[in-house]
Biotite code that builds the C-alpha atoms (Angstrom):
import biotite.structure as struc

atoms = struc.array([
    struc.Atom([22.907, 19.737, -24.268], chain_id="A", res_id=1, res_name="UNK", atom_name="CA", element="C"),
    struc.Atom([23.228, 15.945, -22.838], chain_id="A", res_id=2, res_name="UNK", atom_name="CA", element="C"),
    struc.Atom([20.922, 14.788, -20.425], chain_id="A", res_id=3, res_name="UNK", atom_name="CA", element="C"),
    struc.Atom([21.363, 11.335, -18.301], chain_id="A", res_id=4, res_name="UNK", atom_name="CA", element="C"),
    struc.Atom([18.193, 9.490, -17.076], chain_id="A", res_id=5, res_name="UNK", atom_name="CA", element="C"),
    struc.Atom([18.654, 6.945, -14.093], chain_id="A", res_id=6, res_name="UNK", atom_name="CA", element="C"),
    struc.Atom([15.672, 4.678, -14.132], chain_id="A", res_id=7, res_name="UNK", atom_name="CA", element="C"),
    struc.Atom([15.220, 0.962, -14.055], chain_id="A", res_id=8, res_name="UNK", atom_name="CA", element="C"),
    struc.Atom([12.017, 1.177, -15.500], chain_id="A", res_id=9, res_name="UNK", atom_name="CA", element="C"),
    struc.Atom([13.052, 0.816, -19.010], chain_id="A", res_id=10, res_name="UNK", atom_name="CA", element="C"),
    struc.Atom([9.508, 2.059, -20.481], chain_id="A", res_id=11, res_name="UNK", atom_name="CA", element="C"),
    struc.Atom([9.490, 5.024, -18.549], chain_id="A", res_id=12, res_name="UNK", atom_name="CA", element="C"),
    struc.Atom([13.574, 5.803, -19.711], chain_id="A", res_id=13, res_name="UNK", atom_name="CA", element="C"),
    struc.Atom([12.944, 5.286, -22.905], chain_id="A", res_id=14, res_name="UNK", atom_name="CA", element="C"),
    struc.Atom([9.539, 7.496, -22.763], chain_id="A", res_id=15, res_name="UNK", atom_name="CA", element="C"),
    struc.Atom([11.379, 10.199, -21.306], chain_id="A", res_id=16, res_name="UNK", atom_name="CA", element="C"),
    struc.Atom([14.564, 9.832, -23.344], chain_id="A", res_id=17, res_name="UNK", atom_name="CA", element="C"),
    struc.Atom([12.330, 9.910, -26.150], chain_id="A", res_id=18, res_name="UNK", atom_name="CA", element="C"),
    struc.Atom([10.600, 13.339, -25.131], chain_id="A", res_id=19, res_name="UNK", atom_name="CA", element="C"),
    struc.Atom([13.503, 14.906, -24.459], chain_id="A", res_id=20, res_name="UNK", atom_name="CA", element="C"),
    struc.Atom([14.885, 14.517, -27.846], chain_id="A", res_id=21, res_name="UNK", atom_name="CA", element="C"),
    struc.Atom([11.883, 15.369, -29.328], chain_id="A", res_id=22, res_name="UNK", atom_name="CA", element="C"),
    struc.Atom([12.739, 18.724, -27.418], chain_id="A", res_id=23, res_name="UNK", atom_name="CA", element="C"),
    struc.Atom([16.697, 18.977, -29.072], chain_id="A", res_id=24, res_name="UNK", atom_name="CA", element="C"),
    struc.Atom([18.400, 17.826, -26.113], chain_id="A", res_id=25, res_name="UNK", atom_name="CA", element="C"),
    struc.Atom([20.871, 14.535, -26.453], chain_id="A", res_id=26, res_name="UNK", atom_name="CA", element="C"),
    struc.Atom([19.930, 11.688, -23.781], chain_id="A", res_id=27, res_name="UNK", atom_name="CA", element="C"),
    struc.Atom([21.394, 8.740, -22.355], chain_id="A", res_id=28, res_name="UNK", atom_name="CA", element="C"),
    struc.Atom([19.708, 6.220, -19.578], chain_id="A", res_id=29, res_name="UNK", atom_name="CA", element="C"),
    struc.Atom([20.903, 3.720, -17.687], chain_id="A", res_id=30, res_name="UNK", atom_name="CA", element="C"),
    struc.Atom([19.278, 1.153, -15.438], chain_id="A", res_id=31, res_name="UNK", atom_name="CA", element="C"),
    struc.Atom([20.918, 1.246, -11.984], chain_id="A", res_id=32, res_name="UNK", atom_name="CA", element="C"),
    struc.Atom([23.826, 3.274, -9.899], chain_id="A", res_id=33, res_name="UNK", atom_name="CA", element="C"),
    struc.Atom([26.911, 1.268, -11.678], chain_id="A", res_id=34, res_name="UNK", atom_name="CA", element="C"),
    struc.Atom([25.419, 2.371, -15.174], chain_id="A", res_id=35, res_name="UNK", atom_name="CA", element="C"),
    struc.Atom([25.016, 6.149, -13.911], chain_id="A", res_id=36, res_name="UNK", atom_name="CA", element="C"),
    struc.Atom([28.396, 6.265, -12.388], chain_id="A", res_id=37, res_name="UNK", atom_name="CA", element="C"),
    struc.Atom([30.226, 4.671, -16.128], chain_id="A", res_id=38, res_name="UNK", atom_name="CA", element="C"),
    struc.Atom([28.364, 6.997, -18.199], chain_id="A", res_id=39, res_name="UNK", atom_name="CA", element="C"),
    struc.Atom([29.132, 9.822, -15.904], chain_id="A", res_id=40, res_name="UNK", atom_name="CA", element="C"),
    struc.Atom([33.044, 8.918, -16.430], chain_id="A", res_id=41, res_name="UNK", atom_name="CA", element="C"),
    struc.Atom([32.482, 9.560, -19.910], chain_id="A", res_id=42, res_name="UNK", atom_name="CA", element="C"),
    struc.Atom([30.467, 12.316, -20.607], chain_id="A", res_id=43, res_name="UNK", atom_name="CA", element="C"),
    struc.Atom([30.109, 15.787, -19.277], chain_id="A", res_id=44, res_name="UNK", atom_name="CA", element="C"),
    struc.Atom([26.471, 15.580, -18.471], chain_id="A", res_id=45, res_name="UNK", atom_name="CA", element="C"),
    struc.Atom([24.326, 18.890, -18.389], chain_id="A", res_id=46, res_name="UNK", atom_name="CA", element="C"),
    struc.Atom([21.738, 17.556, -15.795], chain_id="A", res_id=47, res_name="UNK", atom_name="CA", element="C"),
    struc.Atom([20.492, 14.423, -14.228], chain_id="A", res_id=48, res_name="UNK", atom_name="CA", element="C"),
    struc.Atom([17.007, 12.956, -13.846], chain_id="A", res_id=49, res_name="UNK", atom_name="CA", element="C"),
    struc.Atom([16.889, 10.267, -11.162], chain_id="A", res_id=50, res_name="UNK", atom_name="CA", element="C"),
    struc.Atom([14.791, 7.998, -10.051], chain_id="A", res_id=51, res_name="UNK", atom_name="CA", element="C"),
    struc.Atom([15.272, 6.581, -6.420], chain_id="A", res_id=52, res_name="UNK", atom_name="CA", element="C"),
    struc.Atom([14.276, 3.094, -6.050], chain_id="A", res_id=53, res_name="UNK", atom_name="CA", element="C"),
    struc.Atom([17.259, 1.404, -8.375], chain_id="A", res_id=54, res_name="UNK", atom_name="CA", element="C"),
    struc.Atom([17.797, -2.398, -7.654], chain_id="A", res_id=55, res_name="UNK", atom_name="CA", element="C"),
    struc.Atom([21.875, -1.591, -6.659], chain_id="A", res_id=56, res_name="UNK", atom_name="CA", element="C"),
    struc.Atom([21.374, 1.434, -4.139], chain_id="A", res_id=57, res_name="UNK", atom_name="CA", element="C"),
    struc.Atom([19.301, 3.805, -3.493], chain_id="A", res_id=58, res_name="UNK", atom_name="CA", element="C"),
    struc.Atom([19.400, 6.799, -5.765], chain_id="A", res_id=59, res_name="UNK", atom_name="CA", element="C"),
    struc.Atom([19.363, 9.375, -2.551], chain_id="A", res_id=60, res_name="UNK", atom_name="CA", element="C"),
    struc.Atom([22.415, 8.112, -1.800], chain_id="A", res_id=61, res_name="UNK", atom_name="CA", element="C"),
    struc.Atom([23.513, 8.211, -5.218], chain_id="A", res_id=62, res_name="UNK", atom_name="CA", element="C"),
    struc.Atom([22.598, 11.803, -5.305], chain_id="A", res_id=63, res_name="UNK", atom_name="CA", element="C"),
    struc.Atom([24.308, 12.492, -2.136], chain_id="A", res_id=64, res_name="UNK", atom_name="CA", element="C"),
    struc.Atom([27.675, 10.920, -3.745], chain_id="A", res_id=65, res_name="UNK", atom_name="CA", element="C"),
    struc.Atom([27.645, 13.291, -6.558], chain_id="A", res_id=66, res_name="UNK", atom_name="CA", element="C"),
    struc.Atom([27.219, 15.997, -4.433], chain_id="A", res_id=67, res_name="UNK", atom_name="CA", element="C"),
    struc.Atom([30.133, 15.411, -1.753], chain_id="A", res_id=68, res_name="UNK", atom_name="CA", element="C"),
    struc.Atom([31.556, 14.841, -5.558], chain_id="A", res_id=69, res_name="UNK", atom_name="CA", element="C"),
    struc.Atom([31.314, 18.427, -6.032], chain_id="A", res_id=70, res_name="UNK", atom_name="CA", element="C"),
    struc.Atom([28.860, 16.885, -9.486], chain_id="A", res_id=71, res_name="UNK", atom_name="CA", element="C"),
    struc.Atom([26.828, 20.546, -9.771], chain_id="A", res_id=72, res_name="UNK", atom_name="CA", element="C"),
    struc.Atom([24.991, 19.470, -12.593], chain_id="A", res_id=73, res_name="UNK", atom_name="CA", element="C"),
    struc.Atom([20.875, 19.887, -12.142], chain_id="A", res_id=74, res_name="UNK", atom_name="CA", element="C"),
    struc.Atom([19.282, 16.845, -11.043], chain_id="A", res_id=75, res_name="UNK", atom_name="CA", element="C"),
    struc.Atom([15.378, 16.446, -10.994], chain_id="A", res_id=76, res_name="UNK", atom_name="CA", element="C"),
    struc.Atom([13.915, 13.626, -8.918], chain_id="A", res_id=77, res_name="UNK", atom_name="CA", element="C"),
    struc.Atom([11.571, 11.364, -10.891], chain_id="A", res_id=78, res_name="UNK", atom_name="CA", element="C"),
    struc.Atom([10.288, 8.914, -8.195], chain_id="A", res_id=79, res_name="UNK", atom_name="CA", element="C"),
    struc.Atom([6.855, 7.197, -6.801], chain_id="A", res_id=80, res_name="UNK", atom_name="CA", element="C"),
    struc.Atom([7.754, 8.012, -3.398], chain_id="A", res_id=81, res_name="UNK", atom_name="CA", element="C"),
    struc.Atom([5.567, 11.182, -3.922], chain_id="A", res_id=82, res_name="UNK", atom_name="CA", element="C"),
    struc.Atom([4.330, 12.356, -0.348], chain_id="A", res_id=83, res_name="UNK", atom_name="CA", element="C"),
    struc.Atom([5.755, 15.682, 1.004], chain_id="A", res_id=84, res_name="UNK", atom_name="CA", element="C"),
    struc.Atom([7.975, 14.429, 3.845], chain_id="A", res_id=85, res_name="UNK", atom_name="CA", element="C"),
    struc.Atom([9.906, 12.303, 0.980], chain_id="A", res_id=86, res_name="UNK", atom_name="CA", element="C"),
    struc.Atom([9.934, 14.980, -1.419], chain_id="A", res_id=87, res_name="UNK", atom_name="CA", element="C"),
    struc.Atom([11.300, 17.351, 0.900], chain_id="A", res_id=88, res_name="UNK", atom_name="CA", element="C"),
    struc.Atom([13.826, 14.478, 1.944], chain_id="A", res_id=89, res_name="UNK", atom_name="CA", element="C"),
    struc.Atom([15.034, 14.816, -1.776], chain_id="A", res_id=90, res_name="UNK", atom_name="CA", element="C"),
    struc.Atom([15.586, 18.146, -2.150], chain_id="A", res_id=91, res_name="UNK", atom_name="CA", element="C"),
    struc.Atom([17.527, 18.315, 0.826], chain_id="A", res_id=92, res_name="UNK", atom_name="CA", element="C"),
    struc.Atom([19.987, 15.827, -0.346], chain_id="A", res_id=93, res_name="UNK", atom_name="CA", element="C"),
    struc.Atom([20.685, 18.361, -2.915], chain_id="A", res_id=94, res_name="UNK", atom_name="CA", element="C"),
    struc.Atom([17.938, 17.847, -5.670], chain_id="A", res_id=95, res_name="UNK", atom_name="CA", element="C"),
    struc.Atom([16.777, 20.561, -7.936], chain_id="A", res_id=96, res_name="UNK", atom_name="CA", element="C"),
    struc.Atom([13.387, 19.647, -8.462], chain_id="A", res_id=97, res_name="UNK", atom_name="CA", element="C"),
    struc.Atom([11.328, 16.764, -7.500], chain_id="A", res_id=98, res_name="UNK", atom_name="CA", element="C"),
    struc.Atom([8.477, 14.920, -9.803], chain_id="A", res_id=99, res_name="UNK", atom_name="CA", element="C"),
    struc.Atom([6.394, 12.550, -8.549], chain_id="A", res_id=100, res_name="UNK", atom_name="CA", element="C"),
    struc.Atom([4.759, 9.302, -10.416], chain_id="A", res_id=101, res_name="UNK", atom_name="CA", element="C"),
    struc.Atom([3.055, 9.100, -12.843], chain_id="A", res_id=102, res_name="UNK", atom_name="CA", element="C"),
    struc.Atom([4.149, 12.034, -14.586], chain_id="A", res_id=103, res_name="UNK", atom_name="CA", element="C"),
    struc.Atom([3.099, 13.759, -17.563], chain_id="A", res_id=104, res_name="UNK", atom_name="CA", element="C"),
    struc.Atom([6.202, 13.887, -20.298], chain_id="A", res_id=105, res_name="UNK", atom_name="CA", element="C"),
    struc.Atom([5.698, 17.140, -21.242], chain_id="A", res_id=106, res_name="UNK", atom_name="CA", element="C"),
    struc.Atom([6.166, 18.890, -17.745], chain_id="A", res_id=107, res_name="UNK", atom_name="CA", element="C"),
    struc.Atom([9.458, 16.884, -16.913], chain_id="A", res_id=108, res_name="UNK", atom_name="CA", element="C"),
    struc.Atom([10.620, 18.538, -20.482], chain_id="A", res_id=109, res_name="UNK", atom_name="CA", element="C"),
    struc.Atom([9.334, 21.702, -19.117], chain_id="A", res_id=110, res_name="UNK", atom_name="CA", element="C"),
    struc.Atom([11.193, 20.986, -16.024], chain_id="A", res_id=111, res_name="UNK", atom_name="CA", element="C"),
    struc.Atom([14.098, 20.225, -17.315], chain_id="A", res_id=112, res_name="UNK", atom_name="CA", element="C"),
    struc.Atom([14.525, 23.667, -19.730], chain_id="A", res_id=113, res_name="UNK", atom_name="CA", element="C"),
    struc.Atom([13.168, 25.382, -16.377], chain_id="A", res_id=114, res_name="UNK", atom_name="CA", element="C"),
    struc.Atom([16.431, 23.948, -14.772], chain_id="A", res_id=115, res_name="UNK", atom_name="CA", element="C"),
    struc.Atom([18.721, 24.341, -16.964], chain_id="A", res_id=116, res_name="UNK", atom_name="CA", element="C"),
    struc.Atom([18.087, 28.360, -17.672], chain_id="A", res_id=117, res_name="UNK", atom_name="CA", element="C"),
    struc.Atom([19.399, 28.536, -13.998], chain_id="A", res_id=118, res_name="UNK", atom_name="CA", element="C"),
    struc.Atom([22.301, 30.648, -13.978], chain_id="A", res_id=119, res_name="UNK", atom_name="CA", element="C"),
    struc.Atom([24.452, 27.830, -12.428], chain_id="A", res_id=120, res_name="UNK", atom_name="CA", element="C"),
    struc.Atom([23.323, 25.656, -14.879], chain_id="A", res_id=121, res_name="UNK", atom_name="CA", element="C"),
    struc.Atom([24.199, 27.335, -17.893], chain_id="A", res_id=122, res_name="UNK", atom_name="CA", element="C"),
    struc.Atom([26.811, 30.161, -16.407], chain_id="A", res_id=123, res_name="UNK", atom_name="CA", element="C"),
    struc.Atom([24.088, 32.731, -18.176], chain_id="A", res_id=124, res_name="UNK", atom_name="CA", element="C"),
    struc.Atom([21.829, 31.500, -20.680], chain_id="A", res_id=125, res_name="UNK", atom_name="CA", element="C"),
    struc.Atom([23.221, 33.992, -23.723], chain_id="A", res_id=126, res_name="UNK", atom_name="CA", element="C"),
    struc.Atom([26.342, 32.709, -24.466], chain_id="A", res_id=127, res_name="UNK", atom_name="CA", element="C"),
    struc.Atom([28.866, 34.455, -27.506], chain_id="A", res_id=128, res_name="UNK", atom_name="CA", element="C"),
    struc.Atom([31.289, 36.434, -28.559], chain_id="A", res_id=129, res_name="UNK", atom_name="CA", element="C"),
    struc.Atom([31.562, 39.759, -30.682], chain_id="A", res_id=130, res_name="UNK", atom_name="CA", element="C"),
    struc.Atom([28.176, 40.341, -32.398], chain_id="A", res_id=131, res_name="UNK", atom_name="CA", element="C"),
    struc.Atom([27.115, 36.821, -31.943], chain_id="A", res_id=132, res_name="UNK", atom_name="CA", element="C"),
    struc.Atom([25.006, 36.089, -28.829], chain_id="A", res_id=133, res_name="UNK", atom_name="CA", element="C"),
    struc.Atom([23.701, 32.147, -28.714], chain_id="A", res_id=134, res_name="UNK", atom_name="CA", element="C"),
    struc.Atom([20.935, 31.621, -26.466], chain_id="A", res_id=135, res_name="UNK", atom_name="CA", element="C"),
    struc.Atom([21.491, 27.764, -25.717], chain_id="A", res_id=136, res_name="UNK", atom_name="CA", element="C"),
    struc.Atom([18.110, 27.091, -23.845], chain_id="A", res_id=137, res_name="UNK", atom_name="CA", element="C"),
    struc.Atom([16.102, 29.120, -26.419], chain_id="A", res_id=138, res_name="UNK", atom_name="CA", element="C"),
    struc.Atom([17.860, 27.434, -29.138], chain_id="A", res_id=139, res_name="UNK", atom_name="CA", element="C"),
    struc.Atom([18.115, 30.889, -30.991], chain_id="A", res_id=140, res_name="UNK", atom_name="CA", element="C"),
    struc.Atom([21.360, 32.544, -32.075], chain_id="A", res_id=141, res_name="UNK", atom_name="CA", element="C"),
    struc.Atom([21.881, 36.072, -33.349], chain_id="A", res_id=142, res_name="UNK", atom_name="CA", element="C"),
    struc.Atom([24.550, 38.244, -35.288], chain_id="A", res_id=143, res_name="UNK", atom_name="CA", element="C"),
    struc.Atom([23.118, 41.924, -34.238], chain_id="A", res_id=144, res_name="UNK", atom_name="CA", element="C"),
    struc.Atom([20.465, 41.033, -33.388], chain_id="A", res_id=145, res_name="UNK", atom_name="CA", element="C"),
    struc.Atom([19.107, 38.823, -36.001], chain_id="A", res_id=146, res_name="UNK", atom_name="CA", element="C"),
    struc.Atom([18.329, 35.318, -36.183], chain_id="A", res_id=147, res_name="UNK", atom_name="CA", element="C"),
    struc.Atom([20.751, 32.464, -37.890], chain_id="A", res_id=148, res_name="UNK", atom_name="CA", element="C"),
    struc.Atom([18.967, 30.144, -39.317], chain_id="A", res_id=149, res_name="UNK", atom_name="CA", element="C"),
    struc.Atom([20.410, 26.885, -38.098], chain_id="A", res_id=150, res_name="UNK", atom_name="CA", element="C"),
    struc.Atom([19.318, 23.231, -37.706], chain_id="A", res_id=151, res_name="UNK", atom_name="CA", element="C"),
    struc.Atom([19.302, 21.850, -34.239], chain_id="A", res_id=152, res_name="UNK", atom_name="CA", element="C"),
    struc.Atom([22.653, 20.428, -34.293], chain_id="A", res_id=153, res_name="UNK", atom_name="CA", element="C"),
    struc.Atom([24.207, 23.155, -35.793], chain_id="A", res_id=154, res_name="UNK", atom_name="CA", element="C"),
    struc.Atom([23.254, 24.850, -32.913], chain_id="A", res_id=155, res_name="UNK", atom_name="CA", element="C"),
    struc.Atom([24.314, 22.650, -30.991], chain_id="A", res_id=156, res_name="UNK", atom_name="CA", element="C"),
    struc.Atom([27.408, 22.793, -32.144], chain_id="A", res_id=157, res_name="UNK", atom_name="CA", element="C"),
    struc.Atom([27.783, 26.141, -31.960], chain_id="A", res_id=158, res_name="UNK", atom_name="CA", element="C"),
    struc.Atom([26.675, 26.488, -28.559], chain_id="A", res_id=159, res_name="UNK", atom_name="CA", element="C"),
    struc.Atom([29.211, 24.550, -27.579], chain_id="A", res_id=160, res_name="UNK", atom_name="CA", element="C"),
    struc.Atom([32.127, 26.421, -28.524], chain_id="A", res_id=161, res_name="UNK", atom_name="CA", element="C"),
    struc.Atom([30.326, 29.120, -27.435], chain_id="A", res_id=162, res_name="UNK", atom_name="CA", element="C"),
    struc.Atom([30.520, 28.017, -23.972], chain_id="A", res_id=163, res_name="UNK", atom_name="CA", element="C"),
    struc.Atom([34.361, 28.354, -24.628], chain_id="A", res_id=164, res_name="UNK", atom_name="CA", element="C"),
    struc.Atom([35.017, 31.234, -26.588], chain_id="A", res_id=165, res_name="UNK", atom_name="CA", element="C"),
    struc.Atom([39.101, 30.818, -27.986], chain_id="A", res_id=166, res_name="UNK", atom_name="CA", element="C"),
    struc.Atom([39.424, 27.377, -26.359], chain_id="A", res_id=167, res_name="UNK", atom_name="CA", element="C"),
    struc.Atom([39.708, 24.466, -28.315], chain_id="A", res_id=168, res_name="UNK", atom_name="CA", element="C"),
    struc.Atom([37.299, 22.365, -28.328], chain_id="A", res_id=169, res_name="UNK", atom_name="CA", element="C"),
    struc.Atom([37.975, 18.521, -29.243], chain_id="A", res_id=170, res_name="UNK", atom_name="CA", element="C"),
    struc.Atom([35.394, 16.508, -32.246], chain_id="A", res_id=171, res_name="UNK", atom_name="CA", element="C"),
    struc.Atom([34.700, 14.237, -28.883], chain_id="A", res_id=172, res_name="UNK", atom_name="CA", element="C"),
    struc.Atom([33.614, 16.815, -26.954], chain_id="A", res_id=173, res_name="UNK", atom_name="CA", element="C"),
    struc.Atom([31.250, 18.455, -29.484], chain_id="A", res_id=174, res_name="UNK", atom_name="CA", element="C"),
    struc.Atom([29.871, 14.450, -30.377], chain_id="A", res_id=175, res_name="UNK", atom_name="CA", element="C"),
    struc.Atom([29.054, 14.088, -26.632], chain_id="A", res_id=176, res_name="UNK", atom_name="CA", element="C"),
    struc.Atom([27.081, 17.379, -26.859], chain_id="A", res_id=177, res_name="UNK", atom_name="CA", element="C"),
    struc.Atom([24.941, 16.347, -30.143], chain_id="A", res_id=178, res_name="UNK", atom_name="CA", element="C"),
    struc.Atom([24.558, 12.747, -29.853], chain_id="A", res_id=179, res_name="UNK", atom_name="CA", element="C"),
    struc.Atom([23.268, 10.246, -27.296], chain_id="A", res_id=180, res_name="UNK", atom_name="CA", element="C"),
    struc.Atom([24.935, 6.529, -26.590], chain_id="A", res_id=181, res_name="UNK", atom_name="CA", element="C"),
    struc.Atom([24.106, 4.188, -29.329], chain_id="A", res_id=182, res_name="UNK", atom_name="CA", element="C"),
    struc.Atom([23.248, 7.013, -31.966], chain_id="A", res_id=183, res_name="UNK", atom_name="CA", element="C"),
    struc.Atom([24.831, 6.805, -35.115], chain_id="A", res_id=184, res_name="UNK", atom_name="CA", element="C"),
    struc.Atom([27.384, 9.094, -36.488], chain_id="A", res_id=185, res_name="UNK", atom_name="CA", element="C"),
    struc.Atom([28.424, 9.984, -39.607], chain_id="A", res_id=186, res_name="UNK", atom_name="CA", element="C"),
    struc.Atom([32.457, 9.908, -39.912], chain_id="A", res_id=187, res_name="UNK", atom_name="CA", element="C"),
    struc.Atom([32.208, 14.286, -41.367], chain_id="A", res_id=188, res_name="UNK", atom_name="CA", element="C"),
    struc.Atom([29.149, 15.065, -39.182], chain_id="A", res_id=189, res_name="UNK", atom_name="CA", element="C"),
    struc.Atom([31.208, 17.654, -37.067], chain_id="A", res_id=190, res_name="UNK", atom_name="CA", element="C"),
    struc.Atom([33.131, 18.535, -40.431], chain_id="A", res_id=191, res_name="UNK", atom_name="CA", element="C"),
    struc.Atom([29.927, 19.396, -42.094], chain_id="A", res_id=192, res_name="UNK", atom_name="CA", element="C"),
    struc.Atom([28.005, 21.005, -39.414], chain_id="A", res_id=193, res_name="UNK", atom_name="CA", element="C"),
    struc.Atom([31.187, 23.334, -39.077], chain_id="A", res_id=194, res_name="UNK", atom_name="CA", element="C"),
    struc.Atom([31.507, 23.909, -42.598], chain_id="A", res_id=195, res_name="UNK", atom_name="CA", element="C"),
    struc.Atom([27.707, 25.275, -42.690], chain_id="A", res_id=196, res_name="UNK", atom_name="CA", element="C"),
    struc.Atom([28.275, 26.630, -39.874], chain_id="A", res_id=197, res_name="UNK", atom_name="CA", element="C"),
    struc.Atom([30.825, 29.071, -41.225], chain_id="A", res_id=198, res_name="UNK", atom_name="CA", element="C"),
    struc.Atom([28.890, 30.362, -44.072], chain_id="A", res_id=199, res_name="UNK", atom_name="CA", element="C"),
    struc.Atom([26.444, 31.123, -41.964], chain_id="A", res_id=200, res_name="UNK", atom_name="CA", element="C"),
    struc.Atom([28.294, 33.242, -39.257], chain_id="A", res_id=201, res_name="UNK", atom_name="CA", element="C"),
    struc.Atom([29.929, 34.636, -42.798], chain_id="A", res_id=202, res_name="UNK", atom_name="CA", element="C"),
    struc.Atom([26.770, 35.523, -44.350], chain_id="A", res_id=203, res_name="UNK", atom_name="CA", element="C"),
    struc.Atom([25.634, 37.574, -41.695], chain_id="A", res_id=204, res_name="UNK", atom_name="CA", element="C"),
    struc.Atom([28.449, 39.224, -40.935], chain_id="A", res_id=205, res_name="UNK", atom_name="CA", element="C"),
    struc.Atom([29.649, 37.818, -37.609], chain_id="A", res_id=206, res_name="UNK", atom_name="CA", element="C"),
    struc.Atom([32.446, 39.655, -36.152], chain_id="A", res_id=207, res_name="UNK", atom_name="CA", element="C"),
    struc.Atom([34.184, 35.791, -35.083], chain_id="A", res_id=208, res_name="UNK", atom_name="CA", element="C"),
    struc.Atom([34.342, 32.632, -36.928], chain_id="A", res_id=209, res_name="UNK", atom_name="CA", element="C"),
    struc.Atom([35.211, 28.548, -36.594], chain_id="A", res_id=210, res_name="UNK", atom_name="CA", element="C"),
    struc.Atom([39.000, 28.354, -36.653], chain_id="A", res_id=211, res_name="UNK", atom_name="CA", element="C"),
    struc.Atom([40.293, 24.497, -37.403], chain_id="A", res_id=212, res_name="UNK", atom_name="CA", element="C"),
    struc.Atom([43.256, 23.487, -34.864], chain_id="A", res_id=213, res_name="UNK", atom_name="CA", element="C"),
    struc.Atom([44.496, 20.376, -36.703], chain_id="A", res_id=214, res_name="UNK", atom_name="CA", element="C"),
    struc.Atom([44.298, 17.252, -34.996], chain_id="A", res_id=215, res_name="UNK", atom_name="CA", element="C"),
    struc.Atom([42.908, 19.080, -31.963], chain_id="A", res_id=216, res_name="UNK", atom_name="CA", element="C"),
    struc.Atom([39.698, 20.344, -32.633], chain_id="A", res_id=217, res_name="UNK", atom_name="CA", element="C"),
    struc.Atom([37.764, 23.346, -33.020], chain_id="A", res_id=218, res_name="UNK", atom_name="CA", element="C"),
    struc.Atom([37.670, 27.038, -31.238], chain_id="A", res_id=219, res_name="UNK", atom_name="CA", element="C"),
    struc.Atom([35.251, 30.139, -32.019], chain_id="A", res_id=220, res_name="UNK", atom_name="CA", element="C"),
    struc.Atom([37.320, 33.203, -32.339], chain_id="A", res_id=221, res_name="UNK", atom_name="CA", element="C"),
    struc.Atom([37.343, 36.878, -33.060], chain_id="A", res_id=222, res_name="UNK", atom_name="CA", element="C"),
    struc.Atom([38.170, 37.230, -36.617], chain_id="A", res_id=223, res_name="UNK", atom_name="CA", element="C"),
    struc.Atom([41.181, 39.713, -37.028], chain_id="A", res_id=224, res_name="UNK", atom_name="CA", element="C"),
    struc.Atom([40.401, 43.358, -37.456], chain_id="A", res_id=225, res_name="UNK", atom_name="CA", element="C"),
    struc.Atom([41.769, 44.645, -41.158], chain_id="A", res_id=226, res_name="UNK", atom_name="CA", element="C"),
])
């Protein structure tokens, strides 16, 4: 899951980018309103933290954008305008949470997996398909029952095609889930994460497997009945 911070603080971006990957979740930042509208061009972004004092608007009206947008994503408030009156102003210009600062890193992690378990969030946070169930948030998935062994990413990417069960799903799309702007990636990272991947789901007997669409992507599909 990608997460986009909006802060111009760069210390406190980078703390909380840091934190967040520490946690298995891929995250961006950028500095002001222009930078949060280009990276959400790009990138399908599974929630939002934003900060409202940015030096090119301010970020309530950012958030108020998004909204008329029809953006649903989760988006968590990290500001220093901390009394009630302007936290309450922020969550009724559609915020999901509100955190004021300072702020200890480990609850806006703890925030942040709080909001995304939401149902509207995640569209139900067991996602799968046959005997497989993936529990995204959790970071756990199961073939009847019983845990895969999987590394983060390989998680990650199976919990993306997860989240589209016989839909193709493109190499971009499941690189914006894993990695973060300015990451590096290896030119067979999907290839080989899909490769283990595979004899894993085969190993423990999953009912639906990785199918290749060449040139296209990826889709995870019910394996034919013999």
């Amino acid at each position: 899951m990608r997460i986009l911070i909006v802060d111009d603080d760069e210390d406190v971006a980078d703390l909380a980018r840091a934190q967040l990957r520490r946690a298995g979740y891929a995250a961006d930042t950028a500095g002001d309103v222009e930078a949060a509208r280009a990276a959400l061009a790009g990138v399908a972004y599974d929630a939002l933290v934003l900060d409202l004092g940015l030096p090119d608007g301010d970020g309530l009206n950012f958030l108020a954008e998004l909204r008329r947008a029809k953006r649903q994503f989760p988006v968590l408030i990290l500001s220093a305008r901390g009394r009630a009156d302007q936290r309450v102003a922020g969550l009724k210009a559609g915020a999901d949470d509100y955190l004021a600062k300072p702020f200890d890193v480990e609850e806006l992690v703890a925030r942040i997996q709080a909001l995304l378990r939401r149902p509207a969030a995640l569209a139900g946070a067991t996602l799968g398909l046959g005997n497989l169930a993936v529990d995204v948030e959790g970071q756990v998935a199961k073939v009847d029952g019983k845990d895969l062994k999987l590394t983060r990413r390989e998680l990650g990417v199976l919990g993306a095609l997860a989240r589209r069960p016989g839909q193709i799903v493109s190499r971009a799309q499941l690189e914006d889930a894993l990695y973060g702007f300015g990451d590096e990636i290896a030119s067979n990272a999907i290839e080989v994460y899909v490769s283990a991947l595979r004899k894993r789901l085969t190993e423990a007997g999953a009912d639906c497997g990785i199918e290749t669409q060449r040139g296209l992507g990826y889709k995870l599909a019910l394996k034919p009945q013999r």
